[in-house]
Structure formats: structure tokens, C-alpha cells
N, C-alpha and C positions, 0 to 999 in steps of 0.2 A: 504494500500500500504506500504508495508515494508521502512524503511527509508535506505538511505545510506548514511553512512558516508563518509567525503571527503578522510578522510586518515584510512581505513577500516582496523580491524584487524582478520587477517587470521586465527591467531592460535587458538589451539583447536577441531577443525574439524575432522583432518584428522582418530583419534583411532575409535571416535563412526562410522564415512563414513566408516573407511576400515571393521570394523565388521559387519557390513549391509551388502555390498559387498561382503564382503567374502563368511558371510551365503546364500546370492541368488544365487553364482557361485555354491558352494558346492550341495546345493538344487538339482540346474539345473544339475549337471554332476549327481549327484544319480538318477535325471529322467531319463539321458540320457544314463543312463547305462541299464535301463527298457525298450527301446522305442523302439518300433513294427514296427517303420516304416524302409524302405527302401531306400539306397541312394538315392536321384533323381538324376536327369538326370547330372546338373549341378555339382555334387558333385564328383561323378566317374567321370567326366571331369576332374576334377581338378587334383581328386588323380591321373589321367592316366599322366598329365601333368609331378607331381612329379616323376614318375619314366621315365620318360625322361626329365632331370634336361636340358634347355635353358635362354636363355633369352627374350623369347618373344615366345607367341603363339597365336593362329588362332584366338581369340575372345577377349584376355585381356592380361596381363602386366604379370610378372609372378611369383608375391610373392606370392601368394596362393598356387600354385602349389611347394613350395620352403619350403613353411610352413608344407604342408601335409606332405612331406618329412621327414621333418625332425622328424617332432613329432610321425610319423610310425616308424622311423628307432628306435628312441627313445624307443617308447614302445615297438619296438620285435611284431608288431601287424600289421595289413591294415584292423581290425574290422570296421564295422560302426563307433563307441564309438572314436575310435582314430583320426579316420579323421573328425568328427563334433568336437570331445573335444576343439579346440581351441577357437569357438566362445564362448562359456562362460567366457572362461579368458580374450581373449581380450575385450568385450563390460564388464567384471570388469574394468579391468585394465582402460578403455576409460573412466568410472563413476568417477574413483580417480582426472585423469588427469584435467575433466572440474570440478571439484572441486576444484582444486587448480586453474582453473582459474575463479573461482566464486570468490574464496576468495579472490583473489586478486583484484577482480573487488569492491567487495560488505560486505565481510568479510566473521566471519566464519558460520555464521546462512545460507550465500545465498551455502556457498562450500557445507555445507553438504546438502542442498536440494535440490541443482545442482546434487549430486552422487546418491542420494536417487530417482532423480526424471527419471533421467537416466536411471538408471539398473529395472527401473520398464517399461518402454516403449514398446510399442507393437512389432515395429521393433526391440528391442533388447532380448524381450523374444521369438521372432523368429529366433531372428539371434545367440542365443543358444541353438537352436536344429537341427539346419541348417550351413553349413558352406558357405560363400558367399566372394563373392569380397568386398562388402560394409563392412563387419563384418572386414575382413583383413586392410581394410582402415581405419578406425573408431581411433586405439589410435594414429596414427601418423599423423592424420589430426587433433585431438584433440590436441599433442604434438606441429602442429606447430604452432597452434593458438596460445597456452601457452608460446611458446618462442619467439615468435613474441612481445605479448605482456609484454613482460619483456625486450626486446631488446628497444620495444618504450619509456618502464620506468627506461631508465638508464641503463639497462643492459649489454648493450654493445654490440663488434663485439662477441663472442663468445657465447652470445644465438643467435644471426642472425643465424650465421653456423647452431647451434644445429636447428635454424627452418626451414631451409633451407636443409638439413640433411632426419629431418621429411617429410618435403613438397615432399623431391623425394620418401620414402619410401612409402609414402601416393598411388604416382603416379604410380609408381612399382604394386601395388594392386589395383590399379581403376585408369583409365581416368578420373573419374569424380574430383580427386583429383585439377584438373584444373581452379576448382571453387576458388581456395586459393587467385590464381592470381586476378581475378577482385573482390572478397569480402576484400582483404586487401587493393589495392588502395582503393576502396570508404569507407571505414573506414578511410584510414589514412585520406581523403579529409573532413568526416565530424565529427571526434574525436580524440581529441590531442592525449588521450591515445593510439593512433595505430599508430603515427606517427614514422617509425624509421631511417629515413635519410634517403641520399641518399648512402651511403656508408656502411651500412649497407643491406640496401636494393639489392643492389651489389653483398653482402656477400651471402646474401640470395639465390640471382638467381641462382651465380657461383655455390654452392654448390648444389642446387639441380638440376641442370644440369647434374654434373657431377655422379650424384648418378643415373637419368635417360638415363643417354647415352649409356650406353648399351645395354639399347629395343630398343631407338632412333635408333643404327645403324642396331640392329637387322630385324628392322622394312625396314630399306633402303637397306638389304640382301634378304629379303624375300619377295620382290616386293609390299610394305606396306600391308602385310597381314592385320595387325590387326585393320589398319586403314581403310582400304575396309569395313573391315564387320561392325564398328563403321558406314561408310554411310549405308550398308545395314542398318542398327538399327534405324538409322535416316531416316523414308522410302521419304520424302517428297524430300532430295535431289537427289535421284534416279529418282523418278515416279511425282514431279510437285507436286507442295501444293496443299491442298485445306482446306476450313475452313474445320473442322469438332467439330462443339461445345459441340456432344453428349460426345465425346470421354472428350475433355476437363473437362466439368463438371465429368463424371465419376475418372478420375483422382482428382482433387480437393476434391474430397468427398472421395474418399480413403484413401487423407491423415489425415484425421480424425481417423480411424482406421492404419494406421502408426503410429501416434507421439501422439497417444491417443486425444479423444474428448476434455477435456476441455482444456489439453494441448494446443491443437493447436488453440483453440480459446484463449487462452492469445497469443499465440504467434502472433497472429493476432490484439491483441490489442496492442503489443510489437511494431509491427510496424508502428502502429501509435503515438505512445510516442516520438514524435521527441526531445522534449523540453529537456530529459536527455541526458546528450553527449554520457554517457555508453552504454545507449539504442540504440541512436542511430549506436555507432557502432557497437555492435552484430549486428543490424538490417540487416546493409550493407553488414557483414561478411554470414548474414543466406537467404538474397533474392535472391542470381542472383541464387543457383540452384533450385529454385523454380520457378523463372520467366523464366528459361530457358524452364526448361521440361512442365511448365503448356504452352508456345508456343508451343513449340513438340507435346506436347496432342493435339493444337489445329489446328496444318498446318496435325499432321496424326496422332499418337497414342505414349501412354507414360506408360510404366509400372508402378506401387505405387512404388517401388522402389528407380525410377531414381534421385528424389530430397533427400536421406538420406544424402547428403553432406552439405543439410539448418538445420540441425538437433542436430550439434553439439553446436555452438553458439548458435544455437535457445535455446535449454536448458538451457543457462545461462540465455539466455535474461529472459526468460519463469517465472525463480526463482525471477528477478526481478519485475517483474508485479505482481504475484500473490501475495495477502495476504495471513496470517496463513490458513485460510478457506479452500482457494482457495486449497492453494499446497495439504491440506490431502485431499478433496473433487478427487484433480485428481490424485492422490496417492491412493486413496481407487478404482476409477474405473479401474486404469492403471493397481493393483495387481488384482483387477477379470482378468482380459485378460492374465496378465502374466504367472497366477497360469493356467488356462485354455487351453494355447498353450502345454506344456510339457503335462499336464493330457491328452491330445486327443492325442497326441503319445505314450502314454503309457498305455491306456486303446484300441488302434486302432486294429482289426477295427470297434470294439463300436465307437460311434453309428454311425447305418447302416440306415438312411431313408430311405425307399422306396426301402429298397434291396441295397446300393447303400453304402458304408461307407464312413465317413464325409472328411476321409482325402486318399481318392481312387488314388489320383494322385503318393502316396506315398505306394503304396502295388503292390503284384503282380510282380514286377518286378522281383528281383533274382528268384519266381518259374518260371518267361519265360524263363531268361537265362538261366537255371540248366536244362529244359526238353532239349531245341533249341543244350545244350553241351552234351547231354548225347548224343542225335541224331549224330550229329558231328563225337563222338569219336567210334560210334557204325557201324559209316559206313564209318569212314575213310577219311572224306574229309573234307574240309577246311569249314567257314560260309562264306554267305556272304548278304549283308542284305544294302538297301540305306535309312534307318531310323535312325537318330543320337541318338534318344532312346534305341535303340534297342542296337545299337553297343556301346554305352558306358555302358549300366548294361552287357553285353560280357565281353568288354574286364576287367571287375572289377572284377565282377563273376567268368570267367575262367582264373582269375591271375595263379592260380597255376595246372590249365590243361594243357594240349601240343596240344590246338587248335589253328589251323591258324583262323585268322580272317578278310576276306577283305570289304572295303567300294567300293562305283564304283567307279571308273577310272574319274576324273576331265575334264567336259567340259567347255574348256577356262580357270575356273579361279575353283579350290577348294572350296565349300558350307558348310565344315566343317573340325575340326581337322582329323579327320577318313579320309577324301579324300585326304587332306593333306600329312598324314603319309601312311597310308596303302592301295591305290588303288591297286583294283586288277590286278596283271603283267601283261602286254600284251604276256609274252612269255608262262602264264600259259594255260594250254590244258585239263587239266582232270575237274573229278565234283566238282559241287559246290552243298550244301547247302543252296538255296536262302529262307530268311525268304520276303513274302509279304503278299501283302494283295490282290495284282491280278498275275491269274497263269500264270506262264512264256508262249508263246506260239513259238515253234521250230521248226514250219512248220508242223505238222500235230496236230495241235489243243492244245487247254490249254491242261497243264501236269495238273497231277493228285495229290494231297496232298500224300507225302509216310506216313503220320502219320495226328493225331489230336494233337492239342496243347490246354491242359487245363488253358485257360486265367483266370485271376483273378484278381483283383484289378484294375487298371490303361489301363490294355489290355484285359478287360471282353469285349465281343463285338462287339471287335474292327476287326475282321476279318483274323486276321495274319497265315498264313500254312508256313509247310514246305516243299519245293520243290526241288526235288533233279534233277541235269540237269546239262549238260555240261557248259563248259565257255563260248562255241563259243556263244552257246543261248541267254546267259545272256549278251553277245557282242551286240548280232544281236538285242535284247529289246533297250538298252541304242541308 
């Protein structure tokens, strides 16, 4: 068990961490300048988000979308490459930050095995090849921790702000940012070190208020969009709990492959280490969104995902419990899985079991879009399609075509951004392009496919035609 000193010294760390980091970022954007796969679903949401710059959209908060932006406008580009490029910088950049709050906890042996430990993580060698809400969340929820905890060691009103600052930008990019709140009270209740007044604590709120008020009111314009579909996400306050413990344990067991296997077995010995004060405040800083979403898993269901916000702290704590053994032991497993996430995107779609290839979720898609637009421009009419798959690789894909593109027309309440923005007009009369999977039927029987569509990847099998057909038809279906 590593020892810690009462009054730890930080420096030294930071030259050998940042050239680690550096190299795995670098690494990672040379893969990702290889990588065969195809936006998903989530991704082209995002990017579609950015070129309609708000403050608030259908599903999440809207720094992602603020981000894509910028760094397309930047590079003169809307490639794949551009719009995933930032999760590798930021899950660097997130490595540095809880380094420095390692070291400051633990010194500089815990900083740099805190950054080391970090950028080797399953969730973070995924979360740069992918670009995500969680990945956009990650350095500024790392950020407020760090200023938080400087503000409780003297630092004063001016790191509260800076964490308080952090804590809204965190929020801006994930809901889940929310965790901040209840992981720093039960810190400060069971570790001096997190305690920062009450006037500071003030400081804190005020400012990150004021950095989230803008979705806040966005949100109280837009009939609480975002916060509607948050309960849809949450299924059990819609449709009535019930246990479901298969769901649970399968969550649980995923996040072994999230936070890496031995990883998260110290982190689970972490939490039982009360006797340290340090310990125990990561502890309190890394449980409620674990005990939140392993509930979720178990009143209905919980994506591996939803606890990345136990994850930050947890890696300090993590560097604290483990000995030398330990950290290279789960340092040598966590780099197989690292190395291995980037190689299957850029060797995709090797390998193919069973016919079938390993990362199918992530192919296929721009050749649907590319035949479903050529169709389009070839006969003159608008798409129109009530799949949110479908219509987000559309509208990414035919960014620089002149195809109209409608989702259906909203009953009661919008099911997704596409309904949202683009339902189909009710003053529209002429044809449509309907993409489904069952034929429209307009009073004398299913229409006929006007073409085949050569599916592949993600929509091999899946059934989808195109059908060409008036609006009224496509009315009279809905």
C-alpha cells in the first residue's frame, strides 16, 4: 500500500505525465485518422446540433454541439476525423487535471499514476474514437473537483468561482454533471480536506448557476424538452418500477469493462478504506453516481455509460489503494483494451464472425444514406423517413446536397430532434420518399418498392425500401 505523506509533495510529475499523454493522444488521432468506421447515430446528432448553434436541445445540454462547431469551423472540414478529434484531447487534457489532483492529495508518484492510469481506461480509449456527452464532461468535472479542492485548502473565494465556473460547464455537457452536488457535500461531511465554507460554497453555487441559466431558461421556452426525455431515459418514472435484478447485475458487470477489471476492483476496495480521510472523501465524491444508476438498472434499465461521472475521483482514489504491482498489473490489462479499441476501427470490418463484423453497429450507414440521396435527387422529391437512424446519417451525409428532409409530424409531444425541427408541413401536397420497413398502404394495397437498397453493415437485414407516395398517404399511415 503506497504510503502518504501528511504534507505531500506534488512537484515533478507533471513533464514525465504530460509526455505519456501526449504520446496516447497523438497515437489515438493517427488511428483516428485510419478509422473505417462511420459516424453513429449519436455523433451526427451532435454535429446537426452545431450547425444550429442554441442553447438547449431535444436530448442534452448543448456544449457538444458548441464544440463540434467550433473545431469544424476551425479545421475548414465536417470529416469524421474533425468531429470525433476532440475526445482525445479532452480525456488528455482530463489525465493532467486529476493529476494534479492526485498530487495534491498524495504527491507526485500518486499525480503521475492518476494520469497514467486515466488515459489508459477502457471508457477513455473509447471515448477517443467516439465523441460523446460524457467525453465533453470529463475535464471540467475533473476541473471542479480540483478547484474545489484547493478552495477547501486555503485557496480561497477565487478557486470556489473557478469551481463553480467548471461545475456549470461540466453541466452545459451532461446532466449527469449533477453528481458534483451530493458527492461534495458528503465529502465535505466526512473529510476536512473538502470542506470549503459556507461562503465559498455560495460562491460556488452562484456561479455555476449563472453559467447554466441559459438551458435552464431554454429549457422553461421549450416546454422542458430536455427534461421530458431525461424521464423518458428514466423508464420507471413513466411506466411504475419494478425490480429487475437481471438488468442490474448486467450493469454492474459492465463496469468492469468500463473502468477496467482490476481497476474497479480496487476501486471497490477504495470504498471500503474508511479509516483514510483522503479515501474516504474520493469515496463520497465517486459513489452516488454509481449508486444512483446501479438503482436505475434495478427499478428498469441503465446503460454502462450512465455512472462515468464515479470515475473521475474514483481514479485518484484507485492510485491510492493500489501498490506498485497493482497499478502496472492494471496498467498492462487496461493498455490490451486501449490498444485494441482504435485497432478494430481501423482494421473494420475485420473481423467478420459468422458473416457479421465485430463493430456492424458502426458500418453501413453513409452507403444507406448516399443510395436513399441519390434516389431523392433523381426523382425530385423531398425524404422522409420516422427512424432517428436513419435521419441523422441524412441529414450529415447530404450536408452539402439540396435534399429536403422530413421526420413525421409530432403526436402531442416531439420523440426526437428531427420531429422537433423538421416535421413534415401540413401545407405540403406533393411526393415523398418514404424510407420503411413496412409498405405504405393508400387505399389500394401496399405500394411497391420503386428500387432495392443494398444494406450493409448496421442495416444488413434489417428490411428498409424505398417508397415513393404522396403526402396525403403518408398522413392517412400516421
Amino acid at each position: 500500500m503506497p504510503n502518504v505523506a501528511a504534507k505531500p509533495d506534488p512537484r515533478g510529475w507533471f513533464g514525465p505525465a504530460l509526455a505519456l499523454v501526449a504520446a496516447a493522444t497523438v497515437l489515438r488521432l493517427i488511428a483516428l485518422a485510419f478509422d473505417h468506421t462511420d459516424l453513429f447515430v449519436d455523433e451526427t446528432q451532435y454535429w446537426l446540433w452545431g450547425q444550429h448553434l442554441d442553447f438547449g436541445y431535444y436530448s442534452k445540454p448543448p456544449l457538444i454541439g458548441w464544440l463540434i462547431r467550433a473545431v469544424t469551423e476551425l479545421a475548414g472540414s465536417d470529416a469524421p476525423f474533425w468531429v470525433r478529434m476532440p475526445g482525445a484531447v479532452l480525456h488528455g487534457a482530463t489525465a493532467l487535471v486529476l493529476g494534479a489532483l492526485a498530487g495534491r492529495i498524495a504527491g507526485r508518484s500518486a499525480a503521475f499514476w492518476a494520469a497514467t492510469i486515466y488515459v489508459t481506461l477502457p471508457f477513455v480509449a473509447l471515448g477517443s474514437v467516439l465523441i460523446s456527452t460524457d467525453t465533453v464532461m470529463a475535464p471540467f468535472y475533473a476541473l471542479a473537483l480540483l478547484f474545489a479542492h484547493r478552495a477547501a485548502r486555503g485557496g480561497g473565494l477565487q478557486n470556489a468561482l473557478v469551481a463553480g465556473l467548471c461545475a456549470g460547464l461540466a453541466f452545459m455537457a451532461k446532466y449527469a454533471a449533477i453528481y458534483l452536488i451530493p458527492g461534495l457535500a458528503l465529502a465535505a461531511l466526512v473529510s476536512p480536506a473538502w470542506r470549503i465554507g459556507w461562503r465559498n460554497a455560495l460562491a460556488m453555487v452562484v456561479m455555476a448557476g449563472l453559467v447554466i441559466a441559459p438551458n435552464i431558461v431554454w429549457n422553461l421556452t421549450h416546454d422542458l424538452t430536455t427534461v421530458s426525455h431525461t424521464m423518458d431515459n428514466v423508464g420507471w418514472v413513466r411506466t411504475g418500477a419494478m425490480l429487475n435484478f437481471d438488468s442490474m447485475s448486467d450493469f454492474l458487470g459492465s463496469q468492469f469493462a468500463v473502468f477496467g477489471p482490476l481497476t474497479f476492483v480496487a476501486l471497490l476496495v477504495g470504498y471500503g478504506s474508511w479509516g483514510d480521510p483522503d479515501k474516504r472523501g474520493l469515496t463520497m465524491l465517486s459513489v452516488p453516481p454509481l449508486v444512483a444508476v446501479t438503482i436505475e438498472a434495478l427499478l428498469d434499465r441503465a446503460y454502462a455509460n450512465w455512472a462515468i461521472a464515479a470515475y473521475f475521483a474514483g481514479t485518484v482514489l484507485v492510485v491510492l489503494v493500489m501498490g506498485r504491482r497493482w497499478r502496472i498489473a492494471a496498467l498492462v490489462v487496461n493498455l490490451i483494451i486501449a490498444i485494441a479499441i482504435p485497432l478494430l476501427t481501423v482494421l473494420a470490418p475485420w473481423p467478420d464472425p459468422n458473416d457479421e463484423p465485430l463493430l456492424n453497429r458502426w458500418l453501413g450507414r453513409v452507403d444507406l444514406s448516399d443510395q436513399i440521396l441519390d434516389l431523392a435527387q433523381t426523382n425530385h422529391v423531398p425524404i422522409y423517413s420516422a427512424n432517428r437512424d436513419i435521419l441523422a446519417d441524412l441529414y450529415y451525409t447530404g450536408r452539402d446536397e439540396n435534399v429536403v428532409i422530413y421526420a413525421p409530424n409530432p403526436q402531442r409531444r416531439a420523440q426526437s430532434y428531427y420531429e422537433q425541427m423538421w416535421p413534415l408541413p401540413e401545407d405540403y401536397t406533393g411526393k415523398l420518399l418514404v424510407i420503411a420497413t413496412t409498405p405504405p398502404d393508400c387505399g389500394d394495397g401496399p405500394v411497391a418498392p420503386m428500387a432495392g437498397l443494398d444494406a450493409t453493415g448496421t442495416w444488413a437485414g434489417k428490411g428498409y425500401a424505398p417508397y415513393l407516395v404522396e403526402a396525403r398517404c403518408v398522413r392517412s399511415q400516421n
